[in-house]
C-alpha positions as CSV (number, residue, x, y, z in Angstrom):
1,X,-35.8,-2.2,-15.4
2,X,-33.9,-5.4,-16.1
3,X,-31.3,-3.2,-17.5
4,X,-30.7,-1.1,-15.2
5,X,-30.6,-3.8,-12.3
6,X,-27.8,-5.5,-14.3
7,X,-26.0,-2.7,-15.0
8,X,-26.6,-1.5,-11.0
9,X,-25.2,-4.9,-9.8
10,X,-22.4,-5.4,-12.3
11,X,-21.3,-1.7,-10.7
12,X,-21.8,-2.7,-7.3
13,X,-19.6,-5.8,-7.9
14,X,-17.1,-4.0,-9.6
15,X,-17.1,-1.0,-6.9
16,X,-16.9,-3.5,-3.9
17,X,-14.1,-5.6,-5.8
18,X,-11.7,-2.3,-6.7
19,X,-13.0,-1.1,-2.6
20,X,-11.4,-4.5,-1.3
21,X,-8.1,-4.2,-4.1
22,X,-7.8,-0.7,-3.0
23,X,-8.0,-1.2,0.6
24,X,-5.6,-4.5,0.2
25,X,-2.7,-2.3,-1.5
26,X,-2.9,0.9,1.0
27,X,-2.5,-1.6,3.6
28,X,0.6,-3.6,2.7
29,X,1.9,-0.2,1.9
30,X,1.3,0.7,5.3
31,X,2.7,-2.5,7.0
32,X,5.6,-2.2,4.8
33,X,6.4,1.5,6.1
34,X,5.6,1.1,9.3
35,X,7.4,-2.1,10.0
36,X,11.0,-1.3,8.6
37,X,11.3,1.2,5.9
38,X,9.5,4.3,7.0
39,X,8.4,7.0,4.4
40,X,12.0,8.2,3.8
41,X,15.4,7.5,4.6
42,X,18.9,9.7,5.1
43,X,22.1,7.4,4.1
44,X,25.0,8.3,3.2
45,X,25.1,8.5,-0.8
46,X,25.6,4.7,-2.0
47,X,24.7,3.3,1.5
48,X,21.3,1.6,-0.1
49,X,23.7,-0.7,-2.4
50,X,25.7,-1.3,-0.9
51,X,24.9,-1.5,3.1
52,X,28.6,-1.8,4.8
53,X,29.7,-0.9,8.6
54,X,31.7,1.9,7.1
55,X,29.3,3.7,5.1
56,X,27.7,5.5,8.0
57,X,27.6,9.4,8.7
58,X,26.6,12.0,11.1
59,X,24.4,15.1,10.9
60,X,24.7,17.8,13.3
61,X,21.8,18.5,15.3
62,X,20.7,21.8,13.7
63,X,20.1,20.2,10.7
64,X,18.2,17.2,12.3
65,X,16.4,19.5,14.4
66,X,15.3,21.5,11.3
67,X,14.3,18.7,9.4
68,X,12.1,17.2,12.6
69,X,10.3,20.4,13.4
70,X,8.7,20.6,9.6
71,X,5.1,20.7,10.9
72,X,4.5,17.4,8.3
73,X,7.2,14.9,10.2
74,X,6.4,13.0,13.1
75,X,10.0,12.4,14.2
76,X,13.1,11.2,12.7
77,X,14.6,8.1,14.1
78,X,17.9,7.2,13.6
79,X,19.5,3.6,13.2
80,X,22.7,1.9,13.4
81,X,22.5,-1.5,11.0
82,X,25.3,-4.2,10.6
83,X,26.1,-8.0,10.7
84,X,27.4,-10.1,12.9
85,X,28.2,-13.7,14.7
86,X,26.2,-14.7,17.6
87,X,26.9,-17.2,19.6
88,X,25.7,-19.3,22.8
89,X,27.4,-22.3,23.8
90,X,28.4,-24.6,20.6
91,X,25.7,-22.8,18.6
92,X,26.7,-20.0,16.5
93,X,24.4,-18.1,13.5
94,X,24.7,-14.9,11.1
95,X,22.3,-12.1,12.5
96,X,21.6,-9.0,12.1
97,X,21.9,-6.4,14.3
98,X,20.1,-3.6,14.7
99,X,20.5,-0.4,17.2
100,X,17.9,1.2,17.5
101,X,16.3,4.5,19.9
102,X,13.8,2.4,21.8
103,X,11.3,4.8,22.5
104,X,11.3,6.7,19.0
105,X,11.3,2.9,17.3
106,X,8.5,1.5,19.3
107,X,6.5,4.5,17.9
108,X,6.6,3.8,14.4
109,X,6.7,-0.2,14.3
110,X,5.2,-0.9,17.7
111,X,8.1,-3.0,18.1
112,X,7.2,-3.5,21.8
113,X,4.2,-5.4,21.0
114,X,6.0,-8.3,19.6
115,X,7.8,-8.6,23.0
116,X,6.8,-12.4,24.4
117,X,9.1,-12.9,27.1
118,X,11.2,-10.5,29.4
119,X,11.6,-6.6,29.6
120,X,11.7,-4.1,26.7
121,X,15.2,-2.3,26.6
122,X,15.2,1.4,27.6
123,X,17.7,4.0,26.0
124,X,20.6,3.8,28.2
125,X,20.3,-0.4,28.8
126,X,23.3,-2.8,27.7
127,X,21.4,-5.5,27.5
128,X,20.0,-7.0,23.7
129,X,16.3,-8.0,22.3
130,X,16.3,-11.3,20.7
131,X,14.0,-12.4,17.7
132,X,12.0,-15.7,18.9
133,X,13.2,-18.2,16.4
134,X,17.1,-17.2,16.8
135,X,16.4,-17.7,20.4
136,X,15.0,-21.0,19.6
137,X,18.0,-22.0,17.5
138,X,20.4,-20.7,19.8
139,X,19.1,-22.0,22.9
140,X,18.5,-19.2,24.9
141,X,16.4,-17.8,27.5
142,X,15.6,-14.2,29.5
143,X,19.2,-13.7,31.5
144,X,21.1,-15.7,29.4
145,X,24.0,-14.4,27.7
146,X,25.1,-13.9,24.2
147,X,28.0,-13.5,22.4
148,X,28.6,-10.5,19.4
149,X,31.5,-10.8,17.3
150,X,32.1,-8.7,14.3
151,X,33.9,-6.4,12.0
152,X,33.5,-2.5,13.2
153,X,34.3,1.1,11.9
154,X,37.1,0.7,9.5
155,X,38.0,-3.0,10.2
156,X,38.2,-2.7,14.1
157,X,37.4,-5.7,16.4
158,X,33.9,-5.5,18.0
159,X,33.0,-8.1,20.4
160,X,30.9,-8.0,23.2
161,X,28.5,-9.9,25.7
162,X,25.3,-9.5,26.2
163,X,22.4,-10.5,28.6
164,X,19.4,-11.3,26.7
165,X,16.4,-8.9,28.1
166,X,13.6,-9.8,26.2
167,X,12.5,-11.9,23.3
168,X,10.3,-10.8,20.3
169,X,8.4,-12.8,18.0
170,X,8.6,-10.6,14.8
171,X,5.8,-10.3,12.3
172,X,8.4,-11.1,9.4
173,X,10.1,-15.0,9.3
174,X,13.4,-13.9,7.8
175,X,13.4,-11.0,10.9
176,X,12.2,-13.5,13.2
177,X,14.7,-16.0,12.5
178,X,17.6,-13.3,13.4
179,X,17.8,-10.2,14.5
180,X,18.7,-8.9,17.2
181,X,18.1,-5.5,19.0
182,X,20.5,-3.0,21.0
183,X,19.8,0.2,22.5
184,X,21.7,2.7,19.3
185,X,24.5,3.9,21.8
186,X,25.1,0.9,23.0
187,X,25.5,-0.4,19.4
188,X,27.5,2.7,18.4
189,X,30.1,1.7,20.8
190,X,30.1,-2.2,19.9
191,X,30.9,-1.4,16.5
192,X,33.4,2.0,17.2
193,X,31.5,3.9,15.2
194,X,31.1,7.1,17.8
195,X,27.9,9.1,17.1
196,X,27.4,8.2,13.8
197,X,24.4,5.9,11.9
198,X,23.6,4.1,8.6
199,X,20.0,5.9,8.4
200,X,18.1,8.3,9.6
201,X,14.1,7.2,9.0
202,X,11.0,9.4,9.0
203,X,8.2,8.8,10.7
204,X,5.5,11.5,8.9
205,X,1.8,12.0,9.0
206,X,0.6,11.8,5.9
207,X,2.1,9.2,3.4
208,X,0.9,11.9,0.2
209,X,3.7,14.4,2.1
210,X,6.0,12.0,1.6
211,X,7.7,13.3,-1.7
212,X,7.3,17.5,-0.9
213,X,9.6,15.9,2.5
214,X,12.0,14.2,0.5
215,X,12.3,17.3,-1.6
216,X,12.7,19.2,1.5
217,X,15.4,17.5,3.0
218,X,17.6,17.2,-0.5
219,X,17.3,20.9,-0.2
220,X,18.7,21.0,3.5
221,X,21.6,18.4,2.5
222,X,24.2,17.8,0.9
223,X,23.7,15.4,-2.2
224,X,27.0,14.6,-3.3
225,X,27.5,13.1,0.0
226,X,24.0,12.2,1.5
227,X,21.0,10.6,-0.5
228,X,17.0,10.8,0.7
229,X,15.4,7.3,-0.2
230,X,11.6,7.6,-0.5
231,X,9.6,4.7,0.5
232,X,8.8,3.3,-3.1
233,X,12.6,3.0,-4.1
234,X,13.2,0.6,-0.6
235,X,9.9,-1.4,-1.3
236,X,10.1,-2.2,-5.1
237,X,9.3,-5.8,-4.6
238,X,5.7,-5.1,-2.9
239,X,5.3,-2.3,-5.7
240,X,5.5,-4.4,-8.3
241,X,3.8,-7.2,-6.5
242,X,0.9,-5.0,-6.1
243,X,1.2,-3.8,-9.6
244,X,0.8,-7.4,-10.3
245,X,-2.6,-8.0,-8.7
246,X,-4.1,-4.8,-9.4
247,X,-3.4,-6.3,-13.2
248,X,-5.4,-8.6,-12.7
249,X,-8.3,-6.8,-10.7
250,X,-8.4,-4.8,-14.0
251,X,-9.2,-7.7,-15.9
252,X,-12.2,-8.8,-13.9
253,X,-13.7,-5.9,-13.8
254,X,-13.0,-5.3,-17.6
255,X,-15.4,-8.6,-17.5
256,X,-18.0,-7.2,-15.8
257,X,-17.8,-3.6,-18.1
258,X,-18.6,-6.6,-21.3
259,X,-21.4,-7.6,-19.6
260,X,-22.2,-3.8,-18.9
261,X,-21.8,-3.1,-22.5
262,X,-23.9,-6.1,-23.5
263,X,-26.7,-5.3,-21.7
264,X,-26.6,-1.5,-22.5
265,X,-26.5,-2.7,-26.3
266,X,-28.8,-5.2,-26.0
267,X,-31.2,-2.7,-24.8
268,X,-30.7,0.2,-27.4
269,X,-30.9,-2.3,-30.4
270,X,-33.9,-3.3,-28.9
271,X,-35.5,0.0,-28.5
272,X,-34.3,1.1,-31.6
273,X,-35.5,-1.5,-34.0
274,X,-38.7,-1.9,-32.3
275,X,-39.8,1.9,-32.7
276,X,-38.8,2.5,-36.5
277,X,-42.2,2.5,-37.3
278,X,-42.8,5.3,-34.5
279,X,-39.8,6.9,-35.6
280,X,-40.9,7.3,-39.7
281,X,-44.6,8.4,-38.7
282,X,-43.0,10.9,-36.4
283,X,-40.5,12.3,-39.0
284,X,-43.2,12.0,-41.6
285,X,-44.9,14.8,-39.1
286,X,-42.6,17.4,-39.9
287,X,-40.1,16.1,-36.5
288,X,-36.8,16.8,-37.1
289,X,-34.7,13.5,-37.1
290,X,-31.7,15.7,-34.8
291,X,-34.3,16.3,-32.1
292,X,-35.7,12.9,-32.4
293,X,-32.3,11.2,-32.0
294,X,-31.3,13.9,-29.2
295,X,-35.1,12.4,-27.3
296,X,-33.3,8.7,-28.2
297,X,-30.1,9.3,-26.8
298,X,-31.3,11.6,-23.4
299,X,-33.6,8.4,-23.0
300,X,-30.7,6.2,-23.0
301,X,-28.5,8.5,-20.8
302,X,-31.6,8.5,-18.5
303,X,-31.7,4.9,-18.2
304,X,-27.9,4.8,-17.7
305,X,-27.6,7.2,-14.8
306,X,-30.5,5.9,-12.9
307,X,-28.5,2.4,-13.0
308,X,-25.4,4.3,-12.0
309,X,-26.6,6.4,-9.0
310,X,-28.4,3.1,-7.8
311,X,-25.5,0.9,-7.9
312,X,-23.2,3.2,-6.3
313,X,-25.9,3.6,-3.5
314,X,-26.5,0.2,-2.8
315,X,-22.4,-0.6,-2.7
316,X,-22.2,2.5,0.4
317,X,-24.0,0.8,3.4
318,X,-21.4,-2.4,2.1
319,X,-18.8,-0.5,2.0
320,X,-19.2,2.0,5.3
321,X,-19.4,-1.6,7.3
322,X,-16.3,-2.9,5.8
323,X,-14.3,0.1,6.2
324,X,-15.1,-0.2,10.2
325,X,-15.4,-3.7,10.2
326,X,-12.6,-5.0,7.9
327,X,-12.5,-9.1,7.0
328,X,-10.1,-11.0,9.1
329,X,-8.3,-14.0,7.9
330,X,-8.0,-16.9,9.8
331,X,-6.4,-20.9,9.3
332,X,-3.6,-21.1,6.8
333,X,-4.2,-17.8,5.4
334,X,-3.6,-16.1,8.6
335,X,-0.4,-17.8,8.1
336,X,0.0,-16.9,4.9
337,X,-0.3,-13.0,5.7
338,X,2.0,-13.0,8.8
339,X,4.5,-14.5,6.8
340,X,4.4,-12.0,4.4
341,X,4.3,-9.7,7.5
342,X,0.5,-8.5,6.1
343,X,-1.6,-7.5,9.0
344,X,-3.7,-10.6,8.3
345,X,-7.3,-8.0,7.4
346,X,-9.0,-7.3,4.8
347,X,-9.8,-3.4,4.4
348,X,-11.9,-1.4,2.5
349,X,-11.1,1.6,0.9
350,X,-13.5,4.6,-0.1
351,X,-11.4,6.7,-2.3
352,X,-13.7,8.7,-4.2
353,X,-11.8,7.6,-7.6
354,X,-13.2,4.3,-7.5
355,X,-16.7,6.2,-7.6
356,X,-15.6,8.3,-10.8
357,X,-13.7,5.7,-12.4
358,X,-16.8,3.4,-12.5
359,X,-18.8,6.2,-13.5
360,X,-17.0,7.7,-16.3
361,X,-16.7,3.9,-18.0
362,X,-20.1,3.5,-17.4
363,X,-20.6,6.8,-19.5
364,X,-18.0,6.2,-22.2
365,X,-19.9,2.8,-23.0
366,X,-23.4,4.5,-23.0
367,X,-21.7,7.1,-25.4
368,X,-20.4,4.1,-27.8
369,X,-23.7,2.8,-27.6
370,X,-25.5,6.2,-28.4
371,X,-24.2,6.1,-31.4
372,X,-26.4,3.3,-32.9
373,X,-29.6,4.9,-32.8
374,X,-28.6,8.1,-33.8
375,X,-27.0,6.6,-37.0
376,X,-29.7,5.1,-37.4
377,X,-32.5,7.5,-37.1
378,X,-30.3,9.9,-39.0
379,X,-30.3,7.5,-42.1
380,X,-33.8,6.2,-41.6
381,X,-35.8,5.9,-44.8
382,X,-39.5,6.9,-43.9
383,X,-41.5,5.4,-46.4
384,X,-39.4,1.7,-46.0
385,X,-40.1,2.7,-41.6
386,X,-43.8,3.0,-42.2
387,X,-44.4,-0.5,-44.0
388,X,-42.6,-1.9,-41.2
């Protein structure tokens, strides 16, 4: 019983640490999407290195229409992204300016929920969303008016006022500290570049569909002029961060598998040194040492799947609450999260591979361990067993 309660809590540990690390990563993933990137994105080919004014495109409707009624796509939202001077009074600072569909935006990155101050802008508006802390720095309120100037389509002027709608306090500092939001048309025309956009994003249902849509749409375009970004190639940074940590989950639970395997093994040399006498008078009886190290090792597999099934049964109830009630960070590492723009939670994840991963170790170190006893009962001498 001592061995299977540490092997049942040195499971549950593992199972609620690679629950939390799972959770974690499927999370950031998610912020990361649903904040900027989306699942996939239409550029023109070289856009994504190099992201100029002038490598936009258009698509004709068909093919957008084709693309958005695949029963897997939510919508597709299209962008217009560029650079630019903004000004208000002797202050002046690089930002970025994005225009956006409003409506289509707000329903993938819930943009309107970081609105503070003011009105959100509606499709046809000329007015401009401003990020709090380029407000700040500017100097700026609701009415107020500020100045664009940049370079447009193919080195024309664009310049333009604007009156200052509403201000957002983005989830992400660099955002936050400027960008600025049109209404897409309205940004088309600042920057002369008629109907035309640097992206096209994709808002899906399922993040697994993500690839079979990428395929998809390389199929409906043309590649040597277009290219489809999946959501992996635009967030390499928080893939390898994650790959990073999940490193190092590895390694902790790798600690708890030793004392797993120490346990198991400290059990089976136990019961196997202890019994040789049992195990020579029982040979000497006409038993067949195969079938009495097959008893051995179905004892041991016993012992090991009770532990199993009750150390997966005792991390469920844990798990169920946390998935419904994820951890929430507060102080300096709410902080922390926001300025990683992390929805500052802790979630749980109950994909049934953490189950089976745990499982299967469990059963390749109860297989190593088999071995013992059945070398030795297989090489036991019977007349050295029975002075024992």
């Amino acid at each position: 019983m001592i061995t299977v309660a540490s092997i049942m809590f040195a499971l549950f540990f593992a199972i609620i640490m690679r629950g939390f690390q799972k959770g974690s990563y499927a999370k950031m993933k998610e912020n990361a999407i649903e904040s900027y990137s989306g699942y996939l994105q239409i550029h023109k080919k070289g856009y994504w290195d190099d992201k100029n004014i002038d490598n936009i495109f258009s698509l004709d409707s068909e093919t957008i229409i084709q693309l958005e009624t695949d029963p897997r796509v939510k919508q597709i939202i299209p962008r217009l992204e560029s650079f630019a001077l903004a000004s208000s009074g002797e202050s002046t600072k690089g930002v970025v300016v994005m225009g956006i569909s409003p409506e289509k935006e707000d329903q993938m990155t819930k943009i309107k929920s970081y609105l503070t101050e003011g009105e959100f802008i509606a499709k046809n508006d000329k007015e401009i969303l401003v990020a709090q802390e380029l407000a700040q720095f500017l100097n700026i309120k609701i009415k107020d008016t500020l100045v664009l100037f940049s370079t447009g389509h193919h080195g024309s002027t664009a310049a333009g006022l604007f009156e200052v709608k509403g201000i957002l306090k983005l989830p992400t500092p660099e955002m936050n500290r400027g960008t600025v939001y049109l209404p897409i048309q309205e940004a088309q025309a600042f920057f002369s570049t008629d109907n035309q956009f640097t992206a096209l994003v994709f808002d899906i249902y399922e993040i697994d569909d993500a690839r079979a849509i990428q395929k998809m749409a390389e199929n409906a375009l043309d590649l040597e002029n277009y290219e489809v970004l999946g959501w992996e190639v635009m967030n390499k940074e928080l893939l390898q961060m994650i790959e990073s940590d999940n490193a190092g989950g590895i390694i902790m639970v790798a600690i708890l598998y030793m004392v797993i395997a120490f346990g198991i093994f400290g059990t089976v040399l136990m019961m196997t040194n202890e019994r040789i006498r049992e195990f020579s008078v029982m040979v000497s009886v006409g038993m067949q040492k195969n079938k009495l190290a097959f008893i051995v090792v179905i004892e041991l597999l016993f012992l090991t799947v009770l532990a199993v099934i009750a150390g997966i049964i005792i991390s469920l109830p844990v798990m169920i609450y946390f998935v419904y009630n994820p951890i929430r960070f507060t102080g300096e590492a709410l902080d922390a999260m926001k300025d990683f723009n992390f929805e500052p939670i802790m979630p749980m994840s109950m994909e049934p591979e953490i189950f089976m991963f745990q499982a299967i170790s469990i059963a390749m170190i109860s297989l190593i361990a088999m071995s013992y006893p059945t070398i030795k009962i297989m090489t036991l001498n019977v007349v050295n067993g029975l002075r024992s």
